[in-house]
N, C-alpha and C positions, 0 to 999 in steps of 0.2 A: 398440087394439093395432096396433104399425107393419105395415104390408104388407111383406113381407119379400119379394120377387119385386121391388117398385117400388124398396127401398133396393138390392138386389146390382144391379138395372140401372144406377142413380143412380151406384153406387161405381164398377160397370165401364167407365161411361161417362168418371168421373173420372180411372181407371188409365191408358185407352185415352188421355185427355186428347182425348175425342171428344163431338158436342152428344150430347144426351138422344135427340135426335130422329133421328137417325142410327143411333142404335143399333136407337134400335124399329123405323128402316127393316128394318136388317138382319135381325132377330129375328121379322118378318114373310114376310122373304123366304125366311127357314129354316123357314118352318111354326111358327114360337109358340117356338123352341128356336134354344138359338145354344151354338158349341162356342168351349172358350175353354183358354185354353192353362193348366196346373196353377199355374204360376206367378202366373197375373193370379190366377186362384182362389184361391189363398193371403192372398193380398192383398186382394181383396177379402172375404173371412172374418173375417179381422183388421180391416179397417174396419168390416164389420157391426157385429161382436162390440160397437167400440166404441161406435158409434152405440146400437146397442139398452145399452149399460149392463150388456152379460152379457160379463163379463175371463173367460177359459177354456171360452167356450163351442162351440170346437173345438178336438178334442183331437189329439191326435199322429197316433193310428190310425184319424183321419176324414182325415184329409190323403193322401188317395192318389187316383191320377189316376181313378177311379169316381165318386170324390165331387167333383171338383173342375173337370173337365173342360164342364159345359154349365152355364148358368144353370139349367135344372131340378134337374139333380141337387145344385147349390149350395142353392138353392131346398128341396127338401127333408129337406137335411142341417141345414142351420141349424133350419129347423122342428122340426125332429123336436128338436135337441141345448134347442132352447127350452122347448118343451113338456116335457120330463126337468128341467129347471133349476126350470120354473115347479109341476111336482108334487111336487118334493120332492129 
């Protein structure tokens, strides 16, 4: 199963059009957690989505700046909407 923390960093690093390596700097420097603007969030959802092969895997009313604003909370929204997908 894909690590889904390493793919939103991957995507965001791609949004950002920033290395990989730069970001972990960053997300080291924020304690483990980096704030991100709703917008790159969106975007990078819709990349996940694609990459994991799950089309609708967030939905309208997980798109709000709670869910979409830090890589953790990205990070557990997807989790969570995967885990609902993969039970049934």
């Amino acid at each position: 199963m894909a690590d889904v923390r390493d793919i939103v960093i991957e995507q965001l690093a791609y949004v950002r059009a920033r290395d990989r390596s730069q970001l972990d700097a960053d997300i080291a420097a924020a304690s483990g957690d980096l704030e991100i603007d709703s917008k790159e969030g969106q975007t990078v959802a819709i990349r996940v989505e694609i990459l994991l092969d799950m089309e609708g895997l967030i939905r309208p009313e997980d798109q709000t700046r709670t869910n979409l604003t830090t890589i953790g909370s990205l990070e557990r929204l997807i989790e969570r909407r995967r885990r609902e997908q993969e039970d049934g």
